[in-house]
C-alpha positions as CSV (number, residue, x, y, z in Angstrom):
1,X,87.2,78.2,113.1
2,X,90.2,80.6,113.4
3,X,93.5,80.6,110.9
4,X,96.4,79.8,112.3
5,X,98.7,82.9,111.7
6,X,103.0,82.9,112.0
7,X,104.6,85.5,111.4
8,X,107.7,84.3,112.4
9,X,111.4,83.2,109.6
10,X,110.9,80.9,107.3
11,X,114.3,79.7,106.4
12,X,116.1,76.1,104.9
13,X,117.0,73.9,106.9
14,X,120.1,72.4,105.8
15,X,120.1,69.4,108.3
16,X,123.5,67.6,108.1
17,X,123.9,64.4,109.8
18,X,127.5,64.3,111.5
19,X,129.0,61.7,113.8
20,X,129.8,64.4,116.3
21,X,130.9,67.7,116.1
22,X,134.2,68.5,115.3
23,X,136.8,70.7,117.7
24,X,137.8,73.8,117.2
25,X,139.3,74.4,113.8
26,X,138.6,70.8,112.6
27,X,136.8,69.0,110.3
28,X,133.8,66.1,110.4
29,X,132.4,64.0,107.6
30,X,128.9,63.9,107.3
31,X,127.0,61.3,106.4
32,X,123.9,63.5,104.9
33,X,123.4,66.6,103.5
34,X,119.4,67.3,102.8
35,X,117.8,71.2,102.6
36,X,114.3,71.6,104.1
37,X,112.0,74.5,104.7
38,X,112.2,75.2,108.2
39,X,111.3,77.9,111.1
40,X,107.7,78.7,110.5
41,X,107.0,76.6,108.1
42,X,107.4,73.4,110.4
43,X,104.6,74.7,112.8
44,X,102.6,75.8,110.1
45,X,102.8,72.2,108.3
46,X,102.0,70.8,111.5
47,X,98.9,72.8,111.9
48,X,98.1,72.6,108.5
49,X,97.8,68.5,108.8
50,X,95.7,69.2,111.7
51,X,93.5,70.7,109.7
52,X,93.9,74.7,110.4
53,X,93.4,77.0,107.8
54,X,96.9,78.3,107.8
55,X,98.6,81.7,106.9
56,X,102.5,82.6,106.5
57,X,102.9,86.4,107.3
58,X,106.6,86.7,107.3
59,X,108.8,87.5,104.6
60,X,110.5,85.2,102.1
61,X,112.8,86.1,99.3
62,X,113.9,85.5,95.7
63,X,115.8,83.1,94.8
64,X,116.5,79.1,95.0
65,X,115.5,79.2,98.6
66,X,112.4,81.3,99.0
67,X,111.7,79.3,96.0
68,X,111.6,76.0,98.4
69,X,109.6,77.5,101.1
70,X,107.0,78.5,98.8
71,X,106.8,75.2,97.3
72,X,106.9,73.5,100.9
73,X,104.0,75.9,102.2
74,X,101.9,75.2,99.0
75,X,102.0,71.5,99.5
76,X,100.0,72.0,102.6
77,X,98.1,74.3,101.3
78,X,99.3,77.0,103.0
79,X,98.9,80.8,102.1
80,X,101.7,83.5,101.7
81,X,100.2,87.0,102.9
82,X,103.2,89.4,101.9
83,X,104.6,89.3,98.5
84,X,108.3,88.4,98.2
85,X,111.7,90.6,99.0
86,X,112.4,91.9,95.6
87,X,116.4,90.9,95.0
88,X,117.3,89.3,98.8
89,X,116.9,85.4,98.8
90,X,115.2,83.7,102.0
91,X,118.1,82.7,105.1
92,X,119.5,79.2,105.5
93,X,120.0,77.4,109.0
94,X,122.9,74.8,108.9
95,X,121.6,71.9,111.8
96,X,124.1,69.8,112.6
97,X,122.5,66.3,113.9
98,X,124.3,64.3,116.0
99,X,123.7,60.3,116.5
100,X,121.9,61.2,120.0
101,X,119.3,63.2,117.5
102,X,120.8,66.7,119.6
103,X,121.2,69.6,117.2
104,X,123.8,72.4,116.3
105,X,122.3,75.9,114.7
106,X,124.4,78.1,112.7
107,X,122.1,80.5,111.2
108,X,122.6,83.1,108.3
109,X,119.9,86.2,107.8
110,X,118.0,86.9,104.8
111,X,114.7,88.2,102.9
112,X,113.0,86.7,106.3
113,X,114.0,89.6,108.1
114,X,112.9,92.2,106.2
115,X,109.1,92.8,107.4
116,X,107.3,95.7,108.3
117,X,103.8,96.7,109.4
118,X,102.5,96.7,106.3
119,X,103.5,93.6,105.4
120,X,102.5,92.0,108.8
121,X,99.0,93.7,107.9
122,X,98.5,91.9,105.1
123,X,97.5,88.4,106.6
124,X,94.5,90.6,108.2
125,X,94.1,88.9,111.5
126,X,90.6,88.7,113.2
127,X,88.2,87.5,115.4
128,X,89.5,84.0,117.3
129,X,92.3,83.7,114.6
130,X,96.0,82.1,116.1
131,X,99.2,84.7,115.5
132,X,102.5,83.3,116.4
133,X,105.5,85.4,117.3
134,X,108.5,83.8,117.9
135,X,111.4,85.2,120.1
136,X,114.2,85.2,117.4
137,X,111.5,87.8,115.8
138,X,112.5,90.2,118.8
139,X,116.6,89.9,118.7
140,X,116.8,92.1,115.8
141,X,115.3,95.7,115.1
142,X,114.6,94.9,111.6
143,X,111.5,92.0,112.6
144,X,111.3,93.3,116.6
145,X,110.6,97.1,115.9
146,X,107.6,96.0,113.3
147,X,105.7,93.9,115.1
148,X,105.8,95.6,118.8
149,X,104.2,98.4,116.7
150,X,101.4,95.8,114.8
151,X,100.9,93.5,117.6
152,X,99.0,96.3,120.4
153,X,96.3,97.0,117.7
154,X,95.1,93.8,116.7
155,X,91.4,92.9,117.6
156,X,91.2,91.9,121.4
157,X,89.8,88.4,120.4
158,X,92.9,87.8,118.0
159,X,94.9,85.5,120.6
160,X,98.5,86.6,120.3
161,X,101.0,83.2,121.2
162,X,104.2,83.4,121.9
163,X,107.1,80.9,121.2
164,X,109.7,82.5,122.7
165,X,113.0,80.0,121.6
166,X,116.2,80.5,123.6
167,X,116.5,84.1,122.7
168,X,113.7,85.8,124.7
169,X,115.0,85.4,127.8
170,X,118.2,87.5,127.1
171,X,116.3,90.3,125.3
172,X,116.3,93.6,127.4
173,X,114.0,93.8,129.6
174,X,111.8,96.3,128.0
175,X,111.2,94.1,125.1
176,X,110.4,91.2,127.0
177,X,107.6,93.1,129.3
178,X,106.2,94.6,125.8
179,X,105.9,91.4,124.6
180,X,104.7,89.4,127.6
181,X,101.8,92.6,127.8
182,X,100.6,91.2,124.4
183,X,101.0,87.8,124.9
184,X,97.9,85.7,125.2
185,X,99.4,82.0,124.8
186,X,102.8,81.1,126.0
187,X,104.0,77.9,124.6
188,X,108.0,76.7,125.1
189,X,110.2,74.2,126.5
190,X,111.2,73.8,130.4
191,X,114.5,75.1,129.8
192,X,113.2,78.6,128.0
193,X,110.7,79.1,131.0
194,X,113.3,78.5,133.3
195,X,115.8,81.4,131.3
196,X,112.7,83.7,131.5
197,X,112.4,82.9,135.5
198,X,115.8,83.5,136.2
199,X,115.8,86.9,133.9
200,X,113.0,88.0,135.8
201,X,114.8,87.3,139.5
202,X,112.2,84.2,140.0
203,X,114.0,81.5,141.9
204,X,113.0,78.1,139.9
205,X,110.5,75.9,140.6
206,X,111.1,71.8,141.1
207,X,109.0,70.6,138.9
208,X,107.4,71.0,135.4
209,X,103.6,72.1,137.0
210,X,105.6,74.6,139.2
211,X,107.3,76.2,136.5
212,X,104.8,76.2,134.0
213,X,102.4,77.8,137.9
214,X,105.5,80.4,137.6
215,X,105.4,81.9,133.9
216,X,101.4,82.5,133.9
217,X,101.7,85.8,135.8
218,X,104.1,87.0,134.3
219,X,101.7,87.2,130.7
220,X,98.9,89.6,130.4
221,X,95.7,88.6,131.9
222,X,94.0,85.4,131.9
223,X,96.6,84.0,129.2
224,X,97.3,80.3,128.9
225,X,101.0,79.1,129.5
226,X,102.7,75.3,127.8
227,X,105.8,74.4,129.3
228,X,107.2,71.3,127.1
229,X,110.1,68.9,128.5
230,X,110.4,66.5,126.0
231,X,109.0,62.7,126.1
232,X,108.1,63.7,129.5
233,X,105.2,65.7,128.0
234,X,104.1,69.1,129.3
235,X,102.2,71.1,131.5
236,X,99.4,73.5,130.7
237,X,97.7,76.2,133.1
238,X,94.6,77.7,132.0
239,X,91.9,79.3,133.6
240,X,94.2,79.4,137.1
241,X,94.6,75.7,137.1
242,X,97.4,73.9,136.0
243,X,97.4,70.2,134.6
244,X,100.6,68.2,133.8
245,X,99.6,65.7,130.0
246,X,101.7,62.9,130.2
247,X,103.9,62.7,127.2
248,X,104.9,59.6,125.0
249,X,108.5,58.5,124.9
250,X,109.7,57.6,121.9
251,X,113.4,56.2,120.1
252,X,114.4,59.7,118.5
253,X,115.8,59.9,115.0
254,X,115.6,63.7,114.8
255,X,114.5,66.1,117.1
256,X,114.8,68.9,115.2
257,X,111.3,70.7,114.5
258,X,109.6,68.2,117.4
259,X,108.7,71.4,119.5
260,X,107.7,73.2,116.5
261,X,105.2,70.4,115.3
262,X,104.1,70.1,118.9
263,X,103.1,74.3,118.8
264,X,101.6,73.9,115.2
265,X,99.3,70.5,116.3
266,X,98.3,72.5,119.6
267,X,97.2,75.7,117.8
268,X,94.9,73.4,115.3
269,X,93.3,71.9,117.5
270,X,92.5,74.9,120.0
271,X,91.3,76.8,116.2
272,X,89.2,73.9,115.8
273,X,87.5,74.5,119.2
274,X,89.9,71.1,121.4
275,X,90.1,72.1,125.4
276,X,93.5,72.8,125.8
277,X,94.5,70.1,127.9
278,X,93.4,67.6,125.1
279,X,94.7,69.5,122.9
280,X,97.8,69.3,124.8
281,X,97.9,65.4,124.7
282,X,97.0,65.1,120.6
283,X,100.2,67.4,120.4
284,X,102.5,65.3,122.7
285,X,101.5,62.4,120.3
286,X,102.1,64.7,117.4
287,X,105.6,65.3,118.4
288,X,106.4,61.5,119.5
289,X,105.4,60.7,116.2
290,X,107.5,63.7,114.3
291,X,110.8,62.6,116.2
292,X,110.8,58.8,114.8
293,X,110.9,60.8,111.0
294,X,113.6,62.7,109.7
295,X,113.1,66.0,108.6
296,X,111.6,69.2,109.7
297,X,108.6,68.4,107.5
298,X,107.5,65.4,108.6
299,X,105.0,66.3,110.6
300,X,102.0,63.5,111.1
301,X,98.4,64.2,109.9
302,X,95.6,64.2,112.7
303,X,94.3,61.0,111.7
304,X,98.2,59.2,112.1
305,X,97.7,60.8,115.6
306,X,94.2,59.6,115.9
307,X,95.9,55.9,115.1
308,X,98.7,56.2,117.6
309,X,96.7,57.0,120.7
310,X,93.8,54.6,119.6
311,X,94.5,51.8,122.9
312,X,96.4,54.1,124.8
């Protein structure tokens, strides 16, 4: 069984609940103020209750914060690679949460940007094990430079996945085709394929199968592609055929980490030897489940999922 590998920011989340946002210059009282790990460690958690012997290869810092993602990792037993950034405390991300469950980021940076190859190194990838790169990794030198030298000399049966966020599609174009030559999984929502479509000059597909048709050429090989959209569940091409898994709609509290947890769930299961269309459909359930809970942590074990879709 391969590990799950993310090498990607682990930051806090400091998820404020607000009635709405404020305009410009104003001021909102929030109901809630509550700090989380976040970033990687959400798909991580969620792998990590799925089973998958899990491994953080990012940086984290010293101080109150990398202090929490530690804590939050070990509680899953989950492993640190790297050891921490001497005198730099780990990043926080302020999420505003809004009564419709959508979210506002305002992100600071931190130890979690300080990698290099040899810290990357030291989670030691192999043979049929998971390694998540996220596309916030690749908007700044100090993460991107590192790992488009590490990622190229990994073992050929290490299967690279990329989560690209909403940042990948406005990289320059030489990053994104460096990337997209290593990637073996693609996994993110409709509206991230559809930025990487339009980047490319790819008029846009009309429906979620189309679009997730579109993407798979555009990765090396015969890589697999996700597309996500939401209760409306996802789409998943492998071996040239593409399958749309019917999601699970759900009454959202929190959104925030629900694509995350849906990543982490799929990668367990795919370590643990799922197809990937099942695999798929356990992760839609994970990430109904995740958006009822507040919290980037709440991630559901695999037997709560094993519960939800007993009947269905």
């Amino acid at each position: 069984m391969g590990r799950v590998i993310h090498t990607g920011q682990a930051l806090v989340d400091v998820v404020v609940e607000v009635p709405g946002l404020p305009p410009r210059g104003q001021n909102v009282m929030a109901s809630s103020a509550t700090d989380y790990a976040g970033g990687a460690v959400t798909v991580l958690v969620a792998a990590a209750r799925f089973g998958a012997d899990c491994v953080h290869a990012g940086a984290h810092g010293t101080g109150p914060h990398g202090d929490l993602v530690r804590e939050a990792l070990d509680r899953d037993g989950i492993a640190v690679s790297a050891p921490p950034v001497p005198g730099l405390d780990t990043g926080i991300c302020v999420v505003m949460v809004e009564p419709s469950a959508e979210r506002t980021f305002v992100t600071t940076l931190g130890a979690e940007r300080h990698i290099s190859v040899e810290s990357l190194a030291t989670s030691r990838p192999g043979p049929g094990d998971l390694v998540c790169v996220t596309g916030f990794s690749l908007a700044l030198d100090s993460t991107r430079d590192p790992l488009l030298v590490w990622l190229p000399d990994l073992h050929p049966e290490v299967v690279v996945v990329l989560d690209p966020g909403a940042a990948f599609a406005d990289l320059p174009a030489d990053v994104r085709t460096a990337m997209l030559a290593v990637t073996d999984v693609w996994s993110s929502n409709a509206e991230e394929a559809e930025g990487l479509l339009r980047a490319v000059g790819h008029e846009l597909p009309d429906d979620l199968t189309e679009l997730t048709t579109a993407v798979a050429p555009l990765l090396r090989g015969d890589a697999v592609a996700i597309v996500r959209d939401g209760p409306e569940g996802c789409a998943v091409r492998v071996a040239e055929e593409t399958t749309y898994v019917a999601g699970f709609p759900q009454k959202p509290v929190d959104t925030n980490g629900a694509g995350d947890t849906h990543t982490g769930a799929l990668l367990a299961e795919v370590a643990a030897g799922t197809p990937w269309v099942e695999g798929c459909r356990r992760a839609n359930a994970a990430a109904a489940i995740k958006v009822t809970r507040r919290g980037p942590e709440s991630a559901p074990t695999a037997a709560e999922v094993d519960d939800f879709l007993a009947g269905r």
